[in-house]
VEXTORLUM-300659 format. One record per residue: residue in one letter; x negated, z negated, y of N, C-alpha, C in turn; residue number from 1. Coordinates in pm, whole numbers, plus 50000, padded with zeros to 5 digits. Layout:
BEGIN
<atom kepa="a" n_c1="X" n_c3="Z" n_c2="Y" ca_c1="X" ca_c3="Z" ca_c2="Y" c_c1="X" c_c3="Z" c_c2="Y" paba="NUM"/>
...
END
This chain:
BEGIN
<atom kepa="x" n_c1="80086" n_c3="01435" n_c2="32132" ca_c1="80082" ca_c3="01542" ca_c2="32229" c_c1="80224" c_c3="01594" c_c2="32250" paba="1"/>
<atom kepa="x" n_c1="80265" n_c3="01624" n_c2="32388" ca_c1="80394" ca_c3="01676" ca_c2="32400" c_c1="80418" c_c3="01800" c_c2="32315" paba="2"/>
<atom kepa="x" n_c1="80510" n_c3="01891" n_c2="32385" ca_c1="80541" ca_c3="01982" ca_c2="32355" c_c1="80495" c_c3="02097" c_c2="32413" paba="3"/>
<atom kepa="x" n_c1="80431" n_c3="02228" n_c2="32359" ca_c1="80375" ca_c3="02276" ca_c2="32467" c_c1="80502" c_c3="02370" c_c2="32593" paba="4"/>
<atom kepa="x" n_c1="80448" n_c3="02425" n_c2="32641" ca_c1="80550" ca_c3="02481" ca_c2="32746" c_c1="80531" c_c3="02623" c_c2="32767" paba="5"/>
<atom kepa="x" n_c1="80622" n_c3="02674" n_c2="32762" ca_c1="80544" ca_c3="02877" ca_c2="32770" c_c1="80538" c_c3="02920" c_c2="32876" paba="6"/>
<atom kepa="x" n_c1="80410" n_c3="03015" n_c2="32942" ca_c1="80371" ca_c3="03081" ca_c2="33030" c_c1="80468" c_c3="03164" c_c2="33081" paba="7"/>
<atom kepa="x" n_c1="80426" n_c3="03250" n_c2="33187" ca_c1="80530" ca_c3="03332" ca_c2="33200" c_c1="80503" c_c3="03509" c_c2="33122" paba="8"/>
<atom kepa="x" n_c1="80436" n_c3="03461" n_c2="33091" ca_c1="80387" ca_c3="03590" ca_c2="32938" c_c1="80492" c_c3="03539" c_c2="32853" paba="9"/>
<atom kepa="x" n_c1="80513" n_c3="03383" n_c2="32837" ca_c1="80588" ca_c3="03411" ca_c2="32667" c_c1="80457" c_c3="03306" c_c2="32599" paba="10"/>
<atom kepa="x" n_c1="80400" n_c3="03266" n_c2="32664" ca_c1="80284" ca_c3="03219" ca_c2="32556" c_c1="80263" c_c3="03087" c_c2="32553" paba="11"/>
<atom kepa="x" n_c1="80296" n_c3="02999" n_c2="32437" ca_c1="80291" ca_c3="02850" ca_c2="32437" c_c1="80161" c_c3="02786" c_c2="32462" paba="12"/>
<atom kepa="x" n_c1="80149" n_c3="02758" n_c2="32605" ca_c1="80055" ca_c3="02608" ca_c2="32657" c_c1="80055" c_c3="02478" c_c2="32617" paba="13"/>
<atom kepa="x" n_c1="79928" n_c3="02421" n_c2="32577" ca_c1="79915" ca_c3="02303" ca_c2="32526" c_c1="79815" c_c3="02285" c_c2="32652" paba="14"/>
<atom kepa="x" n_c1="79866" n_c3="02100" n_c2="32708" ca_c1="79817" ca_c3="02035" ca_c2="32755" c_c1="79759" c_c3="01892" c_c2="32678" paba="15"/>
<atom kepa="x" n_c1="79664" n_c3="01918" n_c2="32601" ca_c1="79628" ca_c3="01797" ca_c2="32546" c_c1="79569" c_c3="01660" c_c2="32614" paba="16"/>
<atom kepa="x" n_c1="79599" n_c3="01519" n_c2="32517" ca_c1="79552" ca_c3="01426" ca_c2="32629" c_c1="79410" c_c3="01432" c_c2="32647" paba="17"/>
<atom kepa="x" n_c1="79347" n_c3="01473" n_c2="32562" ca_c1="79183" ca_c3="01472" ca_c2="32622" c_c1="79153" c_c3="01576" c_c2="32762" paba="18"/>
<atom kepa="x" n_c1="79229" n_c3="01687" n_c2="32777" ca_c1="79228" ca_c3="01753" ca_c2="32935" c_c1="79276" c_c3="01706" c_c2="32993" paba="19"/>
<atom kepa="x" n_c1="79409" n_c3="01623" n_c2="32981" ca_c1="79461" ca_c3="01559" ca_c2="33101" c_c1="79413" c_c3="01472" c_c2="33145" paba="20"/>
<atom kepa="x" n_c1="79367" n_c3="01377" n_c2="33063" ca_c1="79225" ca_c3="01263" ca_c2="33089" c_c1="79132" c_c3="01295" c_c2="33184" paba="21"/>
<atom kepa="x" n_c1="79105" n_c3="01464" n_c2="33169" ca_c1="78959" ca_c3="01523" ca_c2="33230" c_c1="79005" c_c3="01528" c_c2="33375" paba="22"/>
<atom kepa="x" n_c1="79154" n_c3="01590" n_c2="33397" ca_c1="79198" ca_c3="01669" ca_c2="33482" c_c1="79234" c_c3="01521" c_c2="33582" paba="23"/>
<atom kepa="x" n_c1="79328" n_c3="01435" n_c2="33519" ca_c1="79303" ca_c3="01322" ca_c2="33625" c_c1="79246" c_c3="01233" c_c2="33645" paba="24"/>
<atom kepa="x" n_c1="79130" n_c3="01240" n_c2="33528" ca_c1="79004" ca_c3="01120" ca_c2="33647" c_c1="78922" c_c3="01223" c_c2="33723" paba="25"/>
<atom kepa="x" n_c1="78943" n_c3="01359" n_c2="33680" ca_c1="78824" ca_c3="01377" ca_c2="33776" c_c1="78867" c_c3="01446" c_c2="33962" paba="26"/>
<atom kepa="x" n_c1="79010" n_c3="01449" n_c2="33908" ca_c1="79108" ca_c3="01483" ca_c2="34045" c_c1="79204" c_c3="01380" c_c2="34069" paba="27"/>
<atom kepa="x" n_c1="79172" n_c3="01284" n_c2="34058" ca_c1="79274" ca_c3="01174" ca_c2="34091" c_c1="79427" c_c3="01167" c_c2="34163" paba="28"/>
<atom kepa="x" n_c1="79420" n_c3="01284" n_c2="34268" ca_c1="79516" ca_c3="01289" ca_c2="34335" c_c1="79644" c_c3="01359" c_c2="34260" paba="29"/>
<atom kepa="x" n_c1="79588" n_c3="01416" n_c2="34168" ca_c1="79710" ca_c3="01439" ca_c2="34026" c_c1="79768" c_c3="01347" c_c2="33947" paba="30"/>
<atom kepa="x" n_c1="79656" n_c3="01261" n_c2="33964" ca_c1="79737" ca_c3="01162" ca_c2="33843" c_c1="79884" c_c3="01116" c_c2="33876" paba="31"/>
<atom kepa="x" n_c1="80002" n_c3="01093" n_c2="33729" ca_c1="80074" ca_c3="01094" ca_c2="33764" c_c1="80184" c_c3="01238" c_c2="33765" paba="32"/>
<atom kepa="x" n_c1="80105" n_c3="01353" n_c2="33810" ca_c1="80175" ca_c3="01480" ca_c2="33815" c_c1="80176" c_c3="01570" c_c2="33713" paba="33"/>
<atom kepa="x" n_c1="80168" n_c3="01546" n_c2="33560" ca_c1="80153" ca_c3="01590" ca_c2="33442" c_c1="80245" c_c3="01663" c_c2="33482" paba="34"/>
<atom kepa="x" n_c1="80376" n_c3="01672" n_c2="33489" ca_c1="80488" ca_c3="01768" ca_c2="33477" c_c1="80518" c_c3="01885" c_c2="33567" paba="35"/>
<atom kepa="x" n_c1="80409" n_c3="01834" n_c2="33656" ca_c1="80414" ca_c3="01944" ca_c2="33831" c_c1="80314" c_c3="02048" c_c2="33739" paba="36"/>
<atom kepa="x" n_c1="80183" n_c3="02017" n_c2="33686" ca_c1="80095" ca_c3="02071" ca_c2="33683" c_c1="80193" c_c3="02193" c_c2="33512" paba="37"/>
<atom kepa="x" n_c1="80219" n_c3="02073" n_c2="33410" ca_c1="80292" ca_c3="02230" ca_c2="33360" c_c1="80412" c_c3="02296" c_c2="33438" paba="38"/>
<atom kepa="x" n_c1="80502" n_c3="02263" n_c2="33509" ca_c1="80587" ca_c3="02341" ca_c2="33589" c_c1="80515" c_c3="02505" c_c2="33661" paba="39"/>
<atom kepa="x" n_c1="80377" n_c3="02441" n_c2="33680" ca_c1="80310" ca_c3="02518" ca_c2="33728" c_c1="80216" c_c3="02668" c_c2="33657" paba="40"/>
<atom kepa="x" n_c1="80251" n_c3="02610" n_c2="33547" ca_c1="80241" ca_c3="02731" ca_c2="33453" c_c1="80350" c_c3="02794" c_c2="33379" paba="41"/>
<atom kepa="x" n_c1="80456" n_c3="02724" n_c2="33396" ca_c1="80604" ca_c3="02776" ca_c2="33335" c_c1="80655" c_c3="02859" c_c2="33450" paba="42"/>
<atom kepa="x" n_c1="80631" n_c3="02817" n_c2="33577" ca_c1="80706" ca_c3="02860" ca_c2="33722" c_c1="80605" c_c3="02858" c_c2="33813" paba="43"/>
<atom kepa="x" n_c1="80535" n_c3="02945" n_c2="33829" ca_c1="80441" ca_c3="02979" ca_c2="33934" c_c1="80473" c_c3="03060" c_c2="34015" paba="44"/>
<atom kepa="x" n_c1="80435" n_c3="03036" n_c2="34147" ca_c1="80428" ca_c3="03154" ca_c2="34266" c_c1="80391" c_c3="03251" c_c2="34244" paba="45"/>
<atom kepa="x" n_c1="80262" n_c3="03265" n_c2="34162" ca_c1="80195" ca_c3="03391" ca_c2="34146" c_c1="80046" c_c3="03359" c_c2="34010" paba="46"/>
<atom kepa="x" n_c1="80028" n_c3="03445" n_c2="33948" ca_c1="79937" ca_c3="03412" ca_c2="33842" c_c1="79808" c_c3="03513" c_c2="33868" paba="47"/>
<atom kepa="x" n_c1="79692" n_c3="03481" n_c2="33856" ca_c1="79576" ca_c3="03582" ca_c2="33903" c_c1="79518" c_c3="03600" c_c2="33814" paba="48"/>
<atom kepa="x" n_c1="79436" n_c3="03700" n_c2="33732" ca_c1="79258" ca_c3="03676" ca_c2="33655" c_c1="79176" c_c3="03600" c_c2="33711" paba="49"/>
<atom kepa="x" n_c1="79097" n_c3="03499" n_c2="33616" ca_c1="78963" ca_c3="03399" ca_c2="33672" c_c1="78834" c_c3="03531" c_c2="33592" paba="50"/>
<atom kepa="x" n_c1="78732" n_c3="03490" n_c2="33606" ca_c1="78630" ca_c3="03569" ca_c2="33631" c_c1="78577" c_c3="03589" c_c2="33471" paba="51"/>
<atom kepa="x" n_c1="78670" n_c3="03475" n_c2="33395" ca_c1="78594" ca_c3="03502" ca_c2="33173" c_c1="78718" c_c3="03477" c_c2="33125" paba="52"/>
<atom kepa="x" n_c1="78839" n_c3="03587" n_c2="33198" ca_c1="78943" ca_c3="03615" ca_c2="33100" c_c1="79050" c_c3="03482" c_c2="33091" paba="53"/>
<atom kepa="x" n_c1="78982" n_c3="03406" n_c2="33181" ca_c1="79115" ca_c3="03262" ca_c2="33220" c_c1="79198" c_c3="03309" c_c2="33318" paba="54"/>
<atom kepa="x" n_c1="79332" n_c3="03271" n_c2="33280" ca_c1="79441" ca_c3="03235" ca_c2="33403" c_c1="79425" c_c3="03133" c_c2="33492" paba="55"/>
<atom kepa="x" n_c1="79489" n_c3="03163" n_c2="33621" ca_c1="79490" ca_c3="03103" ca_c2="33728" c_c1="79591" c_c3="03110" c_c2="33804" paba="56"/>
<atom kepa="x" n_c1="79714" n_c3="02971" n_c2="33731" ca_c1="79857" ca_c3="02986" ca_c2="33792" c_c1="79856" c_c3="02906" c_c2="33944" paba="57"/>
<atom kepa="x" n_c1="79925" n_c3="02980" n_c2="34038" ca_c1="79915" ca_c3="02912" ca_c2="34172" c_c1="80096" c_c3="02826" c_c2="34229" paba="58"/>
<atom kepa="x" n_c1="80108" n_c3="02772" n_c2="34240" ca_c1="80208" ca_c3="02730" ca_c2="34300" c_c1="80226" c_c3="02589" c_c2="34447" paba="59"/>
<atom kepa="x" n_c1="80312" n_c3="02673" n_c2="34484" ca_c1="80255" ca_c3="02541" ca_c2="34642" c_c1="80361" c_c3="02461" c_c2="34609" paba="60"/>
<atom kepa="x" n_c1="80296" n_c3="02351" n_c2="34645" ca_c1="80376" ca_c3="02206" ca_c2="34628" c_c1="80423" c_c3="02132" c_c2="34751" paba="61"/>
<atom kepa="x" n_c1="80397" n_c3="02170" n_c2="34866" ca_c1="80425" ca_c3="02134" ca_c2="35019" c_c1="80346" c_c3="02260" c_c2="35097" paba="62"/>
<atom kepa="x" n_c1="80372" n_c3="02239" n_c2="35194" ca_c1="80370" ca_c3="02366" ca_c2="35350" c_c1="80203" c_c3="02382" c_c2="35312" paba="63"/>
<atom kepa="x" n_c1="80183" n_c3="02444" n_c2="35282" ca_c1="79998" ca_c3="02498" ca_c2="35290" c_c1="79941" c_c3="02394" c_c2="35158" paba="64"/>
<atom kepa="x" n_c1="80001" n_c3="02331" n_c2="35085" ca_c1="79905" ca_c3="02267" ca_c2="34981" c_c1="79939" c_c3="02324" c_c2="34848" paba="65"/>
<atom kepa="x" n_c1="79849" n_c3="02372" n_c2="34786" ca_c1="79884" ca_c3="02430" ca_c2="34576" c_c1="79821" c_c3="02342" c_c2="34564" paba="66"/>
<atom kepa="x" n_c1="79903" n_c3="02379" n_c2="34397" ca_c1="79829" ca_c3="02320" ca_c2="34269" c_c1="79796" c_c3="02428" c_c2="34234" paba="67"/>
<atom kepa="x" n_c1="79656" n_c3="02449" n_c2="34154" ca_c1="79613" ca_c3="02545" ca_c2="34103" c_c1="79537" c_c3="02510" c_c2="33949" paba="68"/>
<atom kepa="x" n_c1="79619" n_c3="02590" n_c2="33823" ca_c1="79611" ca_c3="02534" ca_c2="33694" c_c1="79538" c_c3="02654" c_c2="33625" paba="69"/>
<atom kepa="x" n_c1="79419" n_c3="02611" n_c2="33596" ca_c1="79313" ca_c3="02760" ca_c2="33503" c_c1="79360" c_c3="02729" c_c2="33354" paba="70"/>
<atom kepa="x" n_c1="79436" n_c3="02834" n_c2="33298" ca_c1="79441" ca_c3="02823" ca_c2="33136" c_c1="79394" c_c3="02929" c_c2="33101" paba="71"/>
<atom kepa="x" n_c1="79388" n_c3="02920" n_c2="32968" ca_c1="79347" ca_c3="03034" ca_c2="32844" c_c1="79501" c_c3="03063" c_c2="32768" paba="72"/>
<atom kepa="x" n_c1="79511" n_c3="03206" n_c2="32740" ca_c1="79581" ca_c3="03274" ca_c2="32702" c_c1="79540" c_c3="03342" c_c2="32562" paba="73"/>
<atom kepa="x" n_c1="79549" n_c3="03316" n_c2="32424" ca_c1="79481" ca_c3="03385" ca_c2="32319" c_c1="79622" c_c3="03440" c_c2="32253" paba="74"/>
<atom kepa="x" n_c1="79602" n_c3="03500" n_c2="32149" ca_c1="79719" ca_c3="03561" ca_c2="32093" c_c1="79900" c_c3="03496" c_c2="32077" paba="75"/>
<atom kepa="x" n_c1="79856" n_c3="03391" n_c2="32028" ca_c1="80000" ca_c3="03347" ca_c2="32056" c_c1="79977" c_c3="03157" c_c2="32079" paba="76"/>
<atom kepa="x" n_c1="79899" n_c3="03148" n_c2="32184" ca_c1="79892" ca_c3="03021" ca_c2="32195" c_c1="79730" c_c3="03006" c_c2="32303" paba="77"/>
<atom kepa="x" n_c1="79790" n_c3="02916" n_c2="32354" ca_c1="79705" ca_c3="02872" ca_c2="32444" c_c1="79633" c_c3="02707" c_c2="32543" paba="78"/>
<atom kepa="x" n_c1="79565" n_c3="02702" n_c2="32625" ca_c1="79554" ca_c3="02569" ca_c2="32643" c_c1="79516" c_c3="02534" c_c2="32810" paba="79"/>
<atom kepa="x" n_c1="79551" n_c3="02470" n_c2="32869" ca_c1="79511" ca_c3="02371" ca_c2="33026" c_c1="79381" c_c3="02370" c_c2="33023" paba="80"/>
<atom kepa="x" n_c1="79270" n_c3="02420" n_c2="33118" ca_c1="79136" ca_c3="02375" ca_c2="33100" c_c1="79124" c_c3="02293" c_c2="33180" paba="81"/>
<atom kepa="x" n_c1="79165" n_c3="02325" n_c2="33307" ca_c1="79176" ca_c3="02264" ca_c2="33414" c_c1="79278" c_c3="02240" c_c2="33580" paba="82"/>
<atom kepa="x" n_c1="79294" n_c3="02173" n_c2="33630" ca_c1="79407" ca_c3="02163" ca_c2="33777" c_c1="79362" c_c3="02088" c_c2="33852" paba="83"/>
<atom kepa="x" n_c1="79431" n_c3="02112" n_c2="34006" ca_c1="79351" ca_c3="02059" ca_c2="34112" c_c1="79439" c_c3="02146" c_c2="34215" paba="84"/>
<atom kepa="x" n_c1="79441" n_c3="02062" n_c2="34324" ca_c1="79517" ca_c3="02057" ca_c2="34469" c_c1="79390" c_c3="02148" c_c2="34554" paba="85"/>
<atom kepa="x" n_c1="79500" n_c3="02225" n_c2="34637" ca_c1="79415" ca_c3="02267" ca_c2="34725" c_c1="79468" c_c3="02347" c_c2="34831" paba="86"/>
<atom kepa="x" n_c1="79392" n_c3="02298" n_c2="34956" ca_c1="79462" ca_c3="02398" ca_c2="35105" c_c1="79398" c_c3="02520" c_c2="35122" paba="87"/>
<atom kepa="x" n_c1="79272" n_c3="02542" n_c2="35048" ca_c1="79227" ca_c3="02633" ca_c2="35068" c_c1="79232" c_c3="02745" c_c2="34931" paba="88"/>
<atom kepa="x" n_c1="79283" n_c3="02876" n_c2="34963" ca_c1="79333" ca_c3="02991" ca_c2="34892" c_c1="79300" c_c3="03102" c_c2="34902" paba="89"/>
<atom kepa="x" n_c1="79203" n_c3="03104" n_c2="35010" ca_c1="79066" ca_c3="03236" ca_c2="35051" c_c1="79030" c_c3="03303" c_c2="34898" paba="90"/>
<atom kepa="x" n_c1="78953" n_c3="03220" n_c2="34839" ca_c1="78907" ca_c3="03229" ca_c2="34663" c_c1="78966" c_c3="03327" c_c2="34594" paba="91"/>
<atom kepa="x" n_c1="79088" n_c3="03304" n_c2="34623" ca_c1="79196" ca_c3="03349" ca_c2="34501" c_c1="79210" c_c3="03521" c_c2="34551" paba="92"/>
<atom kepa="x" n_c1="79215" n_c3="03521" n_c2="34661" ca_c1="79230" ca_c3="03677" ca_c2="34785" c_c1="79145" c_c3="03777" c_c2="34668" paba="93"/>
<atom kepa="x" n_c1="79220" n_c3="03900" n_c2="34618" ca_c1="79124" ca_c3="03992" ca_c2="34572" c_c1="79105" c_c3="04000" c_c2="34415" paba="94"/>
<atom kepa="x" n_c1="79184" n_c3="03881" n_c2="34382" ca_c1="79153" ca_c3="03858" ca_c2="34202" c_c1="79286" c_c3="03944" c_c2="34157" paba="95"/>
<atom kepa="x" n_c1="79245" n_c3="04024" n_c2="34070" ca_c1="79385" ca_c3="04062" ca_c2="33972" c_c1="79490" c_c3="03982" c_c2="33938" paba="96"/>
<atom kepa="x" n_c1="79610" n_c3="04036" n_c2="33988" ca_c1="79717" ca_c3="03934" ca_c2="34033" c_c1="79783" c_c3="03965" c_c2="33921" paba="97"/>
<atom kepa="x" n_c1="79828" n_c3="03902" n_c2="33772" ca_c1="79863" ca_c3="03904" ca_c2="33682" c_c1="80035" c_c3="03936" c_c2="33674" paba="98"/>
<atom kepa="x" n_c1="80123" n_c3="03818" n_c2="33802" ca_c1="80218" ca_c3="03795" ca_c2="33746" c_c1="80225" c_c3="03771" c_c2="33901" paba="99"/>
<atom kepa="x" n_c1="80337" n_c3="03751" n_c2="33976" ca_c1="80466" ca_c3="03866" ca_c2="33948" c_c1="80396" c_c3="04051" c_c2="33916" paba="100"/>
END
């Protein structure tokens, strides 16, 4: 397993290979983008609350397209649940905006 990479809390993310496995067979169009997807939690546009206390780092990767990466945040360590591309960002409108 790499190294993990810290949030913009300060908090070391682990991307293990069994999520990344999950994350690109079941989104294919990632595969390949391991390093976009943590960039995306080290350097995000903007970070929101998900609905059971998960993060939800957003960052656009071209004119109208994100990556959008849900982690967990626990005391001093944390983990990737899941990532995935997307044009649509309606969803996100209204969630507690963590970060900036």
């Amino acid at each position: 397993m790499a190294e993990p990479i810290h949030s913009v809390h300060g908090v070391p993310i682990r991307l293990t290979e069994e999520r990344w496995r999950h994350v690109s067979e079941e989104h294919t169009e990632l595969a390949g983008l391991r390093d976009e997807v943590l960039a995306a939690i080290a350097s995000p546009d903007r970070v929101v609350g998900g609905q059971a206390g998960e993060r939800i780092a957003i960052r656009e990767i071209e004119r109208g397209k994100h990556l959008v990466v849900v982690y967990r945040e626990q005391d001093d360590d944390g983990f990737v649940i899941t990532a995935f591309l997307t044009r649509r960002t309606r969803w996100l409108q209204g969630r507690e905006q963590l970060w900036p």
